[in-house]
N, CA, C and O of each residue as an XYZ file, in Angstrom:
232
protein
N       0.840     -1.163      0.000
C       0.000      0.000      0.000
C       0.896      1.241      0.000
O       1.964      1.243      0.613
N       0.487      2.218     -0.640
C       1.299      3.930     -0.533
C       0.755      4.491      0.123
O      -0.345      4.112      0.527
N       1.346      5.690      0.515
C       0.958      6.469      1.407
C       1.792      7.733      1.391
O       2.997      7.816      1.151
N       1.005      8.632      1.668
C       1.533      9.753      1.399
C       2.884     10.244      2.738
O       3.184      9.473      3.650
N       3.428     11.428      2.587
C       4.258     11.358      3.596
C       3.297     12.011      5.085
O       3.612     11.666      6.224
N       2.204     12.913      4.823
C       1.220     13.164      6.032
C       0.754     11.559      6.093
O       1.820     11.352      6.673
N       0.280     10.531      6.042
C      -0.118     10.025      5.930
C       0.482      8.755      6.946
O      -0.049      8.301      7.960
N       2.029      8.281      6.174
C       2.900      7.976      6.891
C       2.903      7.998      8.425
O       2.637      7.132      9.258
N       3.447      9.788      8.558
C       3.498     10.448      9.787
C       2.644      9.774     10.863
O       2.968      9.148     11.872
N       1.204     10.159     10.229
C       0.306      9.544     11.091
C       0.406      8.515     11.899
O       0.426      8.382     13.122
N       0.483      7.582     10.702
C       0.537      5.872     11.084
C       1.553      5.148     11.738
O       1.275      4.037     12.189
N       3.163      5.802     11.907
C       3.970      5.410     12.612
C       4.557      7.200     12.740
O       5.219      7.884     11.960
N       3.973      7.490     14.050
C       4.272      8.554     15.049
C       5.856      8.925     15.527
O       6.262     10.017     15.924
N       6.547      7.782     15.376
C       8.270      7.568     15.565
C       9.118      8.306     14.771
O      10.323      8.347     15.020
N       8.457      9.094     13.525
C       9.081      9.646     12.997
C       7.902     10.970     12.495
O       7.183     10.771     11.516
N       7.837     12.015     13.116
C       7.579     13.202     12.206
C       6.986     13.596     11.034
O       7.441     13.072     10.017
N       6.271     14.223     10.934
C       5.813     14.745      8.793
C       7.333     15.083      8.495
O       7.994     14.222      7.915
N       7.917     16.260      8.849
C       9.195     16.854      8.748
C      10.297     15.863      8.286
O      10.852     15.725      7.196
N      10.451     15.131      9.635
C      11.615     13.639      9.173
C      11.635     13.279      8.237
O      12.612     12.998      7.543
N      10.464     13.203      7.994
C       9.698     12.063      6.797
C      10.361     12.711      5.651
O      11.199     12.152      4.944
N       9.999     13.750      5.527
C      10.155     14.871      4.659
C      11.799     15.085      3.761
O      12.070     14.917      2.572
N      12.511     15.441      4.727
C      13.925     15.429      5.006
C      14.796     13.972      4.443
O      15.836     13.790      3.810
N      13.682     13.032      5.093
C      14.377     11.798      4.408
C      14.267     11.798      3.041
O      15.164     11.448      2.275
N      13.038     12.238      2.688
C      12.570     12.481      0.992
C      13.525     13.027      0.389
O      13.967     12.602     -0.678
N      14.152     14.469      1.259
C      14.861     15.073      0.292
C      16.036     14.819     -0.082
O      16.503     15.110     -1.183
N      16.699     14.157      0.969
C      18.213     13.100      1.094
C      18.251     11.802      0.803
O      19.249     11.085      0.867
N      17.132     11.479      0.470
C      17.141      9.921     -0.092
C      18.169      9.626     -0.635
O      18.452     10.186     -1.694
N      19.165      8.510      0.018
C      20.011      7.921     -0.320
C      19.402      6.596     -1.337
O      18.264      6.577     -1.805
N      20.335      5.639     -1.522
C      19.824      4.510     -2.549
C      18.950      3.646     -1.659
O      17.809      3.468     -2.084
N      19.216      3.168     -0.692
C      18.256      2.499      0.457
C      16.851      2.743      0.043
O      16.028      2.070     -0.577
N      16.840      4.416      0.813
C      15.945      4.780      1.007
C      14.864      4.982     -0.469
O      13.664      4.825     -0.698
N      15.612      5.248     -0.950
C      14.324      6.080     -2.683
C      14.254      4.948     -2.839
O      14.399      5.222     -4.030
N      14.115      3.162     -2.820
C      13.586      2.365     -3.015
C      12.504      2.424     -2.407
O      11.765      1.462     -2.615
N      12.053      3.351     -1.593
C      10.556      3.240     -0.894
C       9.693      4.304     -1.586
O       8.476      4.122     -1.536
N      10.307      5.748     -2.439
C       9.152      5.880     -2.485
C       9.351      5.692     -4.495
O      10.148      5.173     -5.277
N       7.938      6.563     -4.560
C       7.045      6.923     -5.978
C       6.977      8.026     -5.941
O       6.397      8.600     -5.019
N       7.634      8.743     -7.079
C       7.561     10.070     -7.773
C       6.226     10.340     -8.379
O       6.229      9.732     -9.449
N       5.328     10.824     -8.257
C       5.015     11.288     -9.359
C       4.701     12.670     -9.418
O       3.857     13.192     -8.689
N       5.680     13.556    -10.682
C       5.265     14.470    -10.746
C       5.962     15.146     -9.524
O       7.146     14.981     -9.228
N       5.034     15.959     -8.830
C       5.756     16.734     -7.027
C       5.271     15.575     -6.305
O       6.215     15.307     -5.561
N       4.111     14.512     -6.031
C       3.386     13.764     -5.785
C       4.801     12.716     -5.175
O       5.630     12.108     -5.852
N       4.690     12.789     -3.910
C       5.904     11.756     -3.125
C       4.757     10.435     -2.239
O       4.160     10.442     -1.163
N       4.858      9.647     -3.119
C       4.190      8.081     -2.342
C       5.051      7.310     -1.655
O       5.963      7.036     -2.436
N       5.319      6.625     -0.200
C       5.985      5.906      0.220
C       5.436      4.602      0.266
O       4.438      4.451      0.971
N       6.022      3.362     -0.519
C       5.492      2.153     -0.087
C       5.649      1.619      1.343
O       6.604      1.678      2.118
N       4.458      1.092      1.458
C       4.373      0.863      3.238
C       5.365     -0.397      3.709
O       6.063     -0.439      4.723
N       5.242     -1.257      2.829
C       6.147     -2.604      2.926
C       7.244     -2.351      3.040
O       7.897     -2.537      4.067
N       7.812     -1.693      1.604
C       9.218     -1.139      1.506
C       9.598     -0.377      2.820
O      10.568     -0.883      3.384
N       9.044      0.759      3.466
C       9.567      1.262      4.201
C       9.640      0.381      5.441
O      10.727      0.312      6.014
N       8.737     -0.209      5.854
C       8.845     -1.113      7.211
C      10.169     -1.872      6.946
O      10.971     -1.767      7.874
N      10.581     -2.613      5.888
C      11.941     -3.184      5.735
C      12.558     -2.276      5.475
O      13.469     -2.770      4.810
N      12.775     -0.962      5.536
C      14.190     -0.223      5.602
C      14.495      0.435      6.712
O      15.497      1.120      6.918
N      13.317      0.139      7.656
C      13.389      0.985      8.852
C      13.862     -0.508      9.710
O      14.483     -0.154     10.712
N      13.778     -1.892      9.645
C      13.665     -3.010     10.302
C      15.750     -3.261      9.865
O      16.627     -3.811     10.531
N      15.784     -2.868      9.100
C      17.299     -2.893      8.258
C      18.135     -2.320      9.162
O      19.065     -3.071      9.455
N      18.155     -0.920      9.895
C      18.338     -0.658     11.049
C      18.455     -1.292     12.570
O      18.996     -0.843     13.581
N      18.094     -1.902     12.449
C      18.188     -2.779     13.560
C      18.829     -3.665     14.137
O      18.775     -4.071     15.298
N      19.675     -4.066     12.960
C      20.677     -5.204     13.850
C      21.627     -4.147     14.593
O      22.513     -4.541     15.352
């Protein structure tokens, strides 16, 4: 499922609209595997991101 970056925010509180945001704009290679461009239109896949945030963890 996508989700927008307000959207995100919402749903896992651990990180900020802003963060969220910031990560968008620094997306390293990791990371821009999570979202969808379109246009100005920034979608984060929900799957993708739960495994890049779980990647962190060891």
């Amino acid at each position: 499922m996508f989700l927008t970056v307000k959207q995100t925010a919402a749903k896992y509180p651990f990180f900020s609209e802003s963060a969220i945001r910031w990560l968008v704009f620094r997306a390293d290679h990791s990371f821009s595997l999570c979202l969808l461009r379109i246009g100005r239109k920034v979608l984060i896949d929900e799957d993708l991101w739960l495994k890049w945030i779980e990647s962190y963890r060891r």
